[in-house]
Structure formats: structure tokens, C-alpha cells
C-alpha positions in Angstrom: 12.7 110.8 -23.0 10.6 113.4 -23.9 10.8 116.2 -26.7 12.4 118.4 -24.8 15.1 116.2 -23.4 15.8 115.2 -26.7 15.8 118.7 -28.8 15.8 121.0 -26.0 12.5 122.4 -27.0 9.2 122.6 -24.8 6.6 120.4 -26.8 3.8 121.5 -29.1 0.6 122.7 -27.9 -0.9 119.4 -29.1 -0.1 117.7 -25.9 -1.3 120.4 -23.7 -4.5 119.9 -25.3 -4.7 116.5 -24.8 -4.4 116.5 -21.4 -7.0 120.0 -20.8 -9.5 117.7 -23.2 -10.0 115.5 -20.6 -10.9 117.4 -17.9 -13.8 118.4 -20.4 -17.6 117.6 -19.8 -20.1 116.4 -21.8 -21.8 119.9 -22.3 -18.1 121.5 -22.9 -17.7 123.7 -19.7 -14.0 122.5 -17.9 -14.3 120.9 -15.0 -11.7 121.2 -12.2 -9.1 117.9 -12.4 -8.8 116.4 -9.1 -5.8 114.5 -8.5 -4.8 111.5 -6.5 -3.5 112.7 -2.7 0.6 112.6 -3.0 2.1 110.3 -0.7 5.7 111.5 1.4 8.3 110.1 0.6 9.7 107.0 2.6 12.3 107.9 5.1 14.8 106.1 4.6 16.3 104.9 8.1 20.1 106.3 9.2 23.0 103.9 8.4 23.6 102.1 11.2 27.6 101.0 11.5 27.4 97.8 13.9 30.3 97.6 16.5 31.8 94.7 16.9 31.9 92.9 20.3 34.8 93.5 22.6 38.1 91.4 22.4 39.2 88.6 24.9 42.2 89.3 27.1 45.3 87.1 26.9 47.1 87.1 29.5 46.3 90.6 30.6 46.6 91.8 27.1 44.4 92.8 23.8 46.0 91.3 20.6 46.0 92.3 17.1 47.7 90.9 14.2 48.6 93.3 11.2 49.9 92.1 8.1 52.0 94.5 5.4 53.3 93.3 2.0 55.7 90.3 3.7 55.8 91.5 7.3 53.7 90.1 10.2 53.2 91.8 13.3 51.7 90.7 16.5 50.4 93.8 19.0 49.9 93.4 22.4 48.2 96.0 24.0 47.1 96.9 27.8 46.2 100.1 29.5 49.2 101.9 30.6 51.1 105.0 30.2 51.6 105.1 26.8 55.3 103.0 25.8 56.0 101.3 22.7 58.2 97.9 22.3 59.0 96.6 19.5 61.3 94.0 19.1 62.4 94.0 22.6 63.4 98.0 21.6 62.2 101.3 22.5 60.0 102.2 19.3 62.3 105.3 18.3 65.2 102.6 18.1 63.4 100.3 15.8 62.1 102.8 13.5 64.6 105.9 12.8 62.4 107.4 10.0 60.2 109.5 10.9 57.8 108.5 7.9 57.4 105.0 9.8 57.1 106.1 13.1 54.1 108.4 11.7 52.7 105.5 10.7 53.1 103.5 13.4 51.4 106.3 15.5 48.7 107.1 13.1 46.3 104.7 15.2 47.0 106.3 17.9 46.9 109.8 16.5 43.2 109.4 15.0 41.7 108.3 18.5 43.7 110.2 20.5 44.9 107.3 23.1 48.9 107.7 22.7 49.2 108.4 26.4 46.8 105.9 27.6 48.1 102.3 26.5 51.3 100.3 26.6 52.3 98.5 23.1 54.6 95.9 22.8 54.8 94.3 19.6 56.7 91.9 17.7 57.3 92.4 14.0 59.1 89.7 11.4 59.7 89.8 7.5 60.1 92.7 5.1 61.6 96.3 5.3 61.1 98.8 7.5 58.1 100.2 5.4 56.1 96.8 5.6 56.9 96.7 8.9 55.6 99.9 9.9 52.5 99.3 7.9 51.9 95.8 9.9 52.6 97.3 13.4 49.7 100.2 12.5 47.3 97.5 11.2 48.1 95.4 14.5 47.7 98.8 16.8 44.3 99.6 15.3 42.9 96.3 15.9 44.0 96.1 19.1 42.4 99.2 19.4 39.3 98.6 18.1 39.4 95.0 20.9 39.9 96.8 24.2 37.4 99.9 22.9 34.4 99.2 20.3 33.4 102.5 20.2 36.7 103.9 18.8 36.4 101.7 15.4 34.8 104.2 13.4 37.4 106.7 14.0 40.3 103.7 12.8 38.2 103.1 10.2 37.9 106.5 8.7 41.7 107.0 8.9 42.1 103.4 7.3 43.9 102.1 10.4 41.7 98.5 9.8 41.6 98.2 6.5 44.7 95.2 4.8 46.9 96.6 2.3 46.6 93.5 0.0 49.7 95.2 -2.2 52.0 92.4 -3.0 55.6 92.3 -4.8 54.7 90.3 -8.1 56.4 87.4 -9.0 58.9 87.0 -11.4 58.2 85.3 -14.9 60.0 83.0 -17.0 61.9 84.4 -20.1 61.8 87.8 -18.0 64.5 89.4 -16.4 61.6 90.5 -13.6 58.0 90.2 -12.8 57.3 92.3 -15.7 61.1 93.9 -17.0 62.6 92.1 -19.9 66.1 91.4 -21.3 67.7 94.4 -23.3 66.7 93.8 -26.8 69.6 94.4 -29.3 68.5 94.9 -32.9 72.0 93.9 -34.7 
């Protein structure tokens, strides 16, 4: 650090003069300094985001599995006019909040395809929130399988990203994973 950095004063005179001393001849008349040609900068190429290759079709279909606290959900998805199955039910069935069927959509939403695929999808374990949250993950990978170019749209929104969140497990000599017994003093 220098002088200034430290006390917020521009140094003495003494270094100025150090440096102009140089530039001094022999017989005491200044010479010009000539300094060393600056070189740019390096450019530093644009990130590149590398697509991944397109999905194999199954049976006429793009899969994608999405998984959500305990829930798993398997999405099969095919060009189409833009239905939703889940469960052998219409998706408004399956999920009456509307908070899950935003989520389910959210895919959907962020690259502007709800009209142009059929979904079917079948969902096991957990609530209706973990649920949800699988059938999105599914959707966007699914996505991302029968169109590369859409996956940086789905990733932005977060549509392939896991939500590793877990319940905890419950410990011994607690009355939960981390809620203990009422403690009574007398």
C-alpha cells in the first residue's frame, strides 16, 4: 500500500524527486523519459454456454425425470397441442392449487411452448408441493431433450436445476429431527 492508501495523504515531494532524478544527465539538463510501448489489454473471449446434444425418443416420446423432496416424476413429452396428464387425470384435476399448477407451468411459461406439446406424466411419493416441484423439473428436461436451444431460457428460470432440500431425520432422545421434549424445571 502506499502512503496515501494508508493515511489518505498524497506522499512527500521526496519521491517525486526520486523518480525526476533519474531522468537527469550527466551535465544536469532533464532529458525526456521514454517509456516502454503499453500493451492492450487481452480480450477475454465471450462465455460460451455448451448445448447439450438432443434426447433419444422412446417410443415416440422425450423423457425427463424430475425429482422433489420424496416425489418422483417421469414426463413424457411429444409435439402436440398442448394437454397435460398426469396420473391418468386432466392436470387441473390433479393439482387444484393454483400455486402448483404455476409451478408445473413455469417450464412452459419461460419458453413459451404451452400450446405446442403434449405432457403426460406420472408422479409417485410426497405432497402435492413435491409433486409439483418434480413434474416442473421433469417438464424442463424434457424440454431441454426435444429442443437444445431452449436450455438457457430453463436454466435462467431454474426449471433444470434439483432442489436437493430434504426433510431431516429424526434423532434419538429428540422428540423430532431437531425439537426436543418439554423441559419441566420442578
Amino acid at each position: 500500500m502506499t502512503e496515501q492508501d494508508q493515511t489518505g495523504v498524497e506522499p512527500t515531494t521526496t519521491e517525486t524527486q526520486d523518480t525526476s532524478a533519474a531522468a537527469e544527465t550527466e551535465t544536469g539538463s532533464k532529458a525526456p523519459v521514454e517509456s516502454a510501448p503499453v500493451e492492450p489489454a487481452p480480450v477475454e473471449p465471450a462465455v460460451e454456454v455448451k448445448l447439450s446434444p438432443p434426447a433419444k425418443v422412446k417410443g415416440g416420446f422425450i423423457w425427463g425425470t424430475g425429482r422433489r423432496k420424496s416425489s418422483v416424476a417421469r414426463v413424457r413429452l411429444r409435439s402436440g397441442s398442448g394437454k397435460i396428464v398426469i396420473n391418468t387425470k386432466k392436470f387441473e384435476e390433479f393439482f387444484p392449487t393454483e400455486q402448483a399448477q404455476r409451478s408445473v407451468t413455469g417450464p412452459l411459461r419461460a419458453t413459451e411452448t404451452r400450446d405446442k406439446y403434449d405432457i403426460f406424466v406420472t408422479v409417485q411419493g410426497g405432497g402435492i408441493t413435491g409433486q409439483a416441484g418434480a413434474t416442473a423439473l421433469g417438464i424442463g428436461r424434457a424440454l431441454k431433450g426435444i429442443e437444445p436451444s431452449l436450455e438457457i431460457a430453463l436454466r435462467e428460470g431454474g426449471f433444470l436445476t434439483r432442489d436437493s432440500r430434504m426433510k431431516e431425520r429424526k434423532k434419538y432422545g429428540l422428540r423430532g429431527a431437531r425439537r426436543a421434549f418439554q423441559f419441566s424445571k420442578r
